[in-house]
VOGU-3710 file (C-alpha; in Angstrom, 3 decimals, decimal comma):
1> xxxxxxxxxx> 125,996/74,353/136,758  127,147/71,205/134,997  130,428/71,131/133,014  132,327/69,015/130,690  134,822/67,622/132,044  138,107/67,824/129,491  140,703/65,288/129,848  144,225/65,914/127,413  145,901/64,214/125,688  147,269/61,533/127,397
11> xxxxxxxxxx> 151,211/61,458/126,717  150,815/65,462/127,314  149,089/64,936/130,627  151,870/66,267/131,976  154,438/68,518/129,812  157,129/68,072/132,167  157,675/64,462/131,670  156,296/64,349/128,258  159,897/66,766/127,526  162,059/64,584/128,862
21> xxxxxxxxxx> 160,537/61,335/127,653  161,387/62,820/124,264  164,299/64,416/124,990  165,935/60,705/126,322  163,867/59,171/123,509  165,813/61,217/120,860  169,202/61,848/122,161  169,444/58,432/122,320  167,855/57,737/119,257  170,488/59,433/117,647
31> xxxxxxxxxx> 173,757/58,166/119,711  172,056/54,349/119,161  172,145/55,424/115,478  175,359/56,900/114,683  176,790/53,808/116,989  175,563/51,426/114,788  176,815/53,457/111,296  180,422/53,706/113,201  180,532/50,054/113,881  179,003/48,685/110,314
41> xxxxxxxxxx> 181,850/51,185/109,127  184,648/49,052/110,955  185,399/52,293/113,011  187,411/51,659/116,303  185,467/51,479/119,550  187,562/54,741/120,648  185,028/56,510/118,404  181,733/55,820/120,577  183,325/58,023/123,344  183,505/60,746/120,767
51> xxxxxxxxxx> 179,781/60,203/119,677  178,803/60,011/123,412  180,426/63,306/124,551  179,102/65,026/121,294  175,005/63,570/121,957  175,677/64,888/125,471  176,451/68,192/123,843  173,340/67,896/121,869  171,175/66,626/124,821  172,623/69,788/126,820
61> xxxxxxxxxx> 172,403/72,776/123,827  168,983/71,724/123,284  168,257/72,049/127,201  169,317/75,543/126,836  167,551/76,077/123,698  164,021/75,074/125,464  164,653/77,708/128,257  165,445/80,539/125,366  162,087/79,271/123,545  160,310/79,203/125,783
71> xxxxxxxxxx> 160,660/82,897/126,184  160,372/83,293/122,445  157,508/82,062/121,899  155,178/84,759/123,223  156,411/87,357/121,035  155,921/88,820/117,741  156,205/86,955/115,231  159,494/88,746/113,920  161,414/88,411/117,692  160,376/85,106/117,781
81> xxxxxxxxxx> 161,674/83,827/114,106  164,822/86,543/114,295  165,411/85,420/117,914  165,181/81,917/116,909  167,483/81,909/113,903  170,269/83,666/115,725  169,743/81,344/119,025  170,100/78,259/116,851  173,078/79,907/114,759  175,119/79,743/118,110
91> xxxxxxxxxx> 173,773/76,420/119,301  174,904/74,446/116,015  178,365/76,608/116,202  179,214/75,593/119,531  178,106/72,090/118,756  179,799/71,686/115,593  183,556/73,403/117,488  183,565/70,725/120,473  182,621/68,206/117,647  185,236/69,289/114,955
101> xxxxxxxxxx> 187,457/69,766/118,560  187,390/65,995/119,515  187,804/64,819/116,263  190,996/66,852/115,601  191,740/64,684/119,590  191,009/61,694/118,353  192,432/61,345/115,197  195,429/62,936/116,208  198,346/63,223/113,365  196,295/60,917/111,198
111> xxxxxxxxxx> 193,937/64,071/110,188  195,024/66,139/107,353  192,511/68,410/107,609  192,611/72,110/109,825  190,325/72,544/112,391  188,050/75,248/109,827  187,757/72,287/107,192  186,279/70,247/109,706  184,120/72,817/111,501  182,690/73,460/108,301
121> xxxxxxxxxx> 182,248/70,069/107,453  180,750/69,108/110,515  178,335/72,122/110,273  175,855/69,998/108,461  174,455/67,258/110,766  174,316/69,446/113,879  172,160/72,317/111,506  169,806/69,282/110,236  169,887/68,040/114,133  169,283/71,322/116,163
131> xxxxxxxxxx> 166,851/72,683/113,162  165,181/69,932/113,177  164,720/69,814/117,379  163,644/73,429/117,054  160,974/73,130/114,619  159,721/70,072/116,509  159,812/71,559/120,071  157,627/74,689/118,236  155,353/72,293/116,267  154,185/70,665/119,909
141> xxxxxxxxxx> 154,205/73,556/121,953  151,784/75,493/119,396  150,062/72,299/118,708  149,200/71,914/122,551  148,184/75,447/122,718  145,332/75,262/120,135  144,275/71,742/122,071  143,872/73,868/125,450  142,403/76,722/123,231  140,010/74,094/121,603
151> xxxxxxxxxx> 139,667/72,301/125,452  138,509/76,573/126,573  136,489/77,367/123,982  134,432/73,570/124,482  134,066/74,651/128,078  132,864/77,876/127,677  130,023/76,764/125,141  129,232/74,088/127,324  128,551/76,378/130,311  126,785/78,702/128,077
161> xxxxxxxxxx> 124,822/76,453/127,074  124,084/75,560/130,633  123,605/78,671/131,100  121,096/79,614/128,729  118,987/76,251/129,760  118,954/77,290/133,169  117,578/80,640/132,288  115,062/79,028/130,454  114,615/76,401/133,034  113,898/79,394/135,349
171> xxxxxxxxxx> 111,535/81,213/133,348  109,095/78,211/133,953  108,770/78,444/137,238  107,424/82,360/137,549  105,323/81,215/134,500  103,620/78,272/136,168  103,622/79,931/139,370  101,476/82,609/138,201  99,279/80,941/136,444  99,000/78,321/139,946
181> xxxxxxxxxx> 98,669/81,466/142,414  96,127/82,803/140,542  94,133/79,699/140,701  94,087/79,556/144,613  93,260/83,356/144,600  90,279/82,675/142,863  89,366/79,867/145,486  89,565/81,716/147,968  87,766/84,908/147,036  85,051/82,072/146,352
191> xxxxxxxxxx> 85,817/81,230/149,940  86,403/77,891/149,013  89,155/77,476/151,286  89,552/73,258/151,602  90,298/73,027/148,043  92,496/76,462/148,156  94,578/74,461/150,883  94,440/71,364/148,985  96,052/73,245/146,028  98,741/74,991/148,066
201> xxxxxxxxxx> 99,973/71,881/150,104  100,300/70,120/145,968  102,188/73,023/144,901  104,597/72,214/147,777  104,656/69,195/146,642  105,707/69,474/143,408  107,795/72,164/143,669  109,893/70,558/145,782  109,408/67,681/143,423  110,979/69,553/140,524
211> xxxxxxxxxx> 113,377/72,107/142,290  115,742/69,345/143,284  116,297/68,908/139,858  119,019/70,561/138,216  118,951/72,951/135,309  119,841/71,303/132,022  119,406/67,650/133,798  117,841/64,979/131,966  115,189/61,860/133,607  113,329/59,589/132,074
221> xxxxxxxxxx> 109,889/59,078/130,586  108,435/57,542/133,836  110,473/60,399/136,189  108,745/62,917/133,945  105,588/61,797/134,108  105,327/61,735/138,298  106,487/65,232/137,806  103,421/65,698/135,469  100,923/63,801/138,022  101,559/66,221/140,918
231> xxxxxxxxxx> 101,074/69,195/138,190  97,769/67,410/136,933  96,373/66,976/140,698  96,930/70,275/141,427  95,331/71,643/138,597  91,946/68,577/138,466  91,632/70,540/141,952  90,222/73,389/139,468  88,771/71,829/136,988  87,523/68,754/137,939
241> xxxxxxxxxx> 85,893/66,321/135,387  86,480/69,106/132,751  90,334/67,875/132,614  90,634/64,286/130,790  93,896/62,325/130,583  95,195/59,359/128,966  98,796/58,263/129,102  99,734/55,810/126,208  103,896/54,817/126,514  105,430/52,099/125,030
251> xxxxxxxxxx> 107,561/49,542/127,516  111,019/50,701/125,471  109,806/54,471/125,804  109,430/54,260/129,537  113,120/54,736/130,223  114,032/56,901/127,795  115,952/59,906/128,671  114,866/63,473/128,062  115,366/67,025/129,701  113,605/67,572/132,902
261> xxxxxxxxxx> 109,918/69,575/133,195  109,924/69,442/129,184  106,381/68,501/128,764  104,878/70,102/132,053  104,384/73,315/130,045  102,671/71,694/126,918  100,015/69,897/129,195  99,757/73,664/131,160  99,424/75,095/127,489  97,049/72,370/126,453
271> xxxxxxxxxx> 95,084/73,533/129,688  95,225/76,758/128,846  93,925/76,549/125,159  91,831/73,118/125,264  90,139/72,637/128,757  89,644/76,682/130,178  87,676/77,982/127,525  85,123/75,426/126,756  82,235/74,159/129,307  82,533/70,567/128,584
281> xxxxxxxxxx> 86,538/70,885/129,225  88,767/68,202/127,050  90,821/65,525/127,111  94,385/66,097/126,892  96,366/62,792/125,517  100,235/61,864/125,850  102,011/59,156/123,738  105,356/57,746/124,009  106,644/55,704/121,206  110,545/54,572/120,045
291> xxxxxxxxxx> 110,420/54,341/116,303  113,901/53,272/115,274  116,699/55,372/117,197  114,080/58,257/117,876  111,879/59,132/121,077  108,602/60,768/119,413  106,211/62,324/122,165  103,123/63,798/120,866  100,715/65,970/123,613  97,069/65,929/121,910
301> xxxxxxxxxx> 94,086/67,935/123,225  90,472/68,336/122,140  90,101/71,639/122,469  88,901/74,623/119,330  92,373/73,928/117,897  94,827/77,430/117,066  93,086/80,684/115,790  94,626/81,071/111,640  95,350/84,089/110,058  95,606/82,572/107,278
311> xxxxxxxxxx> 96,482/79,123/105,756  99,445/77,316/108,022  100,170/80,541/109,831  99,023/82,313/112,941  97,036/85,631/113,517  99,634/88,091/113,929  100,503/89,436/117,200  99,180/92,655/116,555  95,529/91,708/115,862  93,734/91,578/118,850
321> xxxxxxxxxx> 92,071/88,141/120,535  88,477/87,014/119,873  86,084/87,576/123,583  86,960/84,560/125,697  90,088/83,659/123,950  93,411/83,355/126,225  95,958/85,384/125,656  99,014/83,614/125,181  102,827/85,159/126,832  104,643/83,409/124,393
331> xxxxxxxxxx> 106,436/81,465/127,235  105,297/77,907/127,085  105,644/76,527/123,380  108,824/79,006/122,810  110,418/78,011/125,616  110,755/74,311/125,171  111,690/74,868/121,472  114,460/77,156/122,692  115,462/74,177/125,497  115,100/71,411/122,593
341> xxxxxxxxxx> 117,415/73,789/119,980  120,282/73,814/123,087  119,911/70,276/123,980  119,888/68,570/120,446  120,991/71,113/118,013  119,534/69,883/114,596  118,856/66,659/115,542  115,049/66,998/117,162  112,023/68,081/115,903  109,583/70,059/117,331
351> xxxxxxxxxx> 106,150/70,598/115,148  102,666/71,692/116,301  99,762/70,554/114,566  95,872/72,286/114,374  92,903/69,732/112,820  90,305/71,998/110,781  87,624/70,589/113,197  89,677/71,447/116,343  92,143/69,853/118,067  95,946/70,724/118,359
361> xxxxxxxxxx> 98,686/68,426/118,661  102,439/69,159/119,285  105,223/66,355/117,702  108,363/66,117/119,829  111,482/63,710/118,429  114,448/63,223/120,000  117,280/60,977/120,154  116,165/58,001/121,941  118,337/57,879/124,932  117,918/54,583/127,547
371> xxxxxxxxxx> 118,730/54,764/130,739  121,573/53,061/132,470  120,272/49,603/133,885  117,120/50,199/131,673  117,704/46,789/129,757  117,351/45,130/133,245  114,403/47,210/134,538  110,596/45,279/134,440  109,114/46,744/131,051  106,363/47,613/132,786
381> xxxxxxxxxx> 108,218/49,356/135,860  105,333/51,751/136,168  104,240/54,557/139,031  102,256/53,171/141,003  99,141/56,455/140,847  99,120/54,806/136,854  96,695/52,361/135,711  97,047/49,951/132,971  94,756/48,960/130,820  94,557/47,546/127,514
391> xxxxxxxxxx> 91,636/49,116/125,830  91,044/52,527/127,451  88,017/55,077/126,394  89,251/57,540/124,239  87,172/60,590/125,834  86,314/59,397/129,341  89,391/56,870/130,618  91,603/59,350/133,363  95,539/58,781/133,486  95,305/55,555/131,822
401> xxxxxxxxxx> 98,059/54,138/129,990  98,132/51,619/127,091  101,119/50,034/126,521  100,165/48,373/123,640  97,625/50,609/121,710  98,836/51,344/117,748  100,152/54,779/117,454  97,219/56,407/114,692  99,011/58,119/111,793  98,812/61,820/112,311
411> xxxxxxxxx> 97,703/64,400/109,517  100,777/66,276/108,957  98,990/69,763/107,454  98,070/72,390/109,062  101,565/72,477/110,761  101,633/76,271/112,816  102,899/77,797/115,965  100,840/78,053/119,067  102,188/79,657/122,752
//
């Protein structure tokens, strides 16, 4: 299963060095500050000593005070504020005593003050110092906890989303398989057992084909459409000259990226609904275009068209199928609508389309996607089991492509579902 890969951020790579980078970063910040105040104030060089010893005090209570919130932090909200007002109480006491201590040192007899006048006094900076430390060192840690929160939560919707197009990457495979198996049963009650071999050594084939790809994967145009040839030889091994193609992809639509075995089940549904229930069979179309930013597929077939219960909407599942008509499972159609809805969100659309004289159609639009090195590939890097040609019969030309044949506007009534 295929996962997003998370980085963080990249000065919190690693926390360990990222707290020490600002610890030395700060603490001497603060000593390079008051430094420069004592000597624009014409204060004796004796006095940096004093600073020095007091930063180290700083650099050292604020050690300790990392360790104690660090254990603080888990708790209630009430332990962790209470706890952390108390802690910090005693770290700016102790600082401000050695402070108010070395000043009473260094100024000696020159100090009128007591000691309390200047603990008191001296109160202030460390309180604006150590608060200010603690509600930074809280403002990262919780800050880096909603990242790797926000970093979890990415990576568990990005395997369930995996997840869920696997599942419906694997509810394919029974469906086609059934539909495949009961083909070559039917050969070979007929005893027709060449083409019931035939048929079984092409399902091989492209089963192996598309098992190797993995669930949620995308390929391009031209990868898809090898995938669809081995499905369509496999399946002409039934029908014969009943089953029509035509292939008509632009050059810049060849490489375009989109999920794997999405449009083997339209052309199986197209089968299903077009070609199976009439004599004369149909032709089943597929066009590739770019218009602007946007991959548009359509998958056309001449078949009767969808059955309407009424106008733009189909016959309810509970009314029963006219003699002869399939009966759909609701897997094909559903299924890549589900697989479009978990790949592109919002930004696809999906739409099937039913002419009143027969004939369905169903619109696919993605984001148009190139492939890496595509810009470099021949534009007309084609399969080799494809012909080109530039004028190709509408009703009688078999996997033929047309590069350069104008897309015909499409009606856009009628729009329903059909499975």
């Amino acid at each position: 299963m295929s996962m997003v890969k998370l980085q963080p951020a990249p000065f919190f790579a690693s926390k360990n060095r990222a707290f020490w980078n600002l610890q030395l970063a700060g603490w001497g910040g603060y000593f390079l500050l008051r430094s420069v105040v004592a000597i624009a104030n014409d204060q004796p060089l004796d006095l940096l000593v004093v600073l020095l010893v007091t930063t180290i005090t700083g650099f050292t209570i604020t050690l300790i005070l990392s360790v104690v919130y660090r254990q603080l932090i888990d708790r209630q909200p009430i332990v962790t504020w209470g706890g952390t007002a108390i802690v910090l109480t005693i770290g700016v006491l102790v600082h401000s005593t050695i402070e108010a201590w070395l000043q009473g040192i260094y100024q000696g007899s020159l100090t009128e003050t007591s000691f309390a006048q200047r603990l008191i006094g001296l109160s202030f900076i460390p309180l604006a110092l150590l608060g200010g430390w603690s509600a930074l060192y809280y403002a990262i840690n919780y800050f880096l906890r909603v990242e790797e929160q926000t970093d979890r939560l990415q990576r568990l919707e990005a395997q369930a989303t995996a997840a869920q197009l696997a599942m419906l990457r694997y509810q394919l495979n029974p469906h086609f398989l059934f539909n495949t198996l009961n083909s070559i049963s039917t050969l070979v009650l007929l005893k027709q057992t060449e083409p019931a071999n035939a048929m079984l050594t092409r399902l091989s084939g492209f089963l192996r084909h598309t098992l190797v790809a993995e669930p949620g994967s995308k390929v391009t145009l031209v990868q898809e459409i090898e995938t669809l040839q081995l499905y369509l030889d496999i399946e002409r091994m039934r029908f014969e000259e009943r089953l029509r193609t035509q292939f008509d992809i632009e050059d810049a639509a060849l490489h375009a990226r989109l999920p794997a075995m999405l449009l083997q089940p339209l052309v199986e549904n197209a089968i299903k609904y077009a070609v199976s229930p009439q004599e004369e069979g149909a032709r089943i179309a597929l066009t590739g275009r770019v218009v602007g930013q946007r991959l548009r597929i359509t998958v056309e077939d001449t078949g009767p068209g969808a059955v309407l219960g009424g106008k733009n909407r189909p016959i309810p599942s509970s009314v029963p199928p006219r003699p002869g008509q399939p009966v759909s499972t609701g897997v094909g159609l559903v299924n890549i609508q589900n697989r479009l809805a978990q790949g592109y969100g919002a930004n696809h659309v999906f739409e099937t389309r039913s002419e009143p004289g027969g004939g369905f159609t169903v619109l696919i639009e993605i984001p148009y996607e190139p492939a890496e090195g595509a810009a470099n590939s021949p534009p007309s890097s084609l399969p080799p089991t494809y012909e080109t040609a530039s004028t190709p019969e509408p009703e009688t030309a078999d996997n033929v492509i047309n590069l350069n044949a104008p897309h015909p506007p499409k009606n856009p009534q009628n729009v329903i579902g059909k499975s």
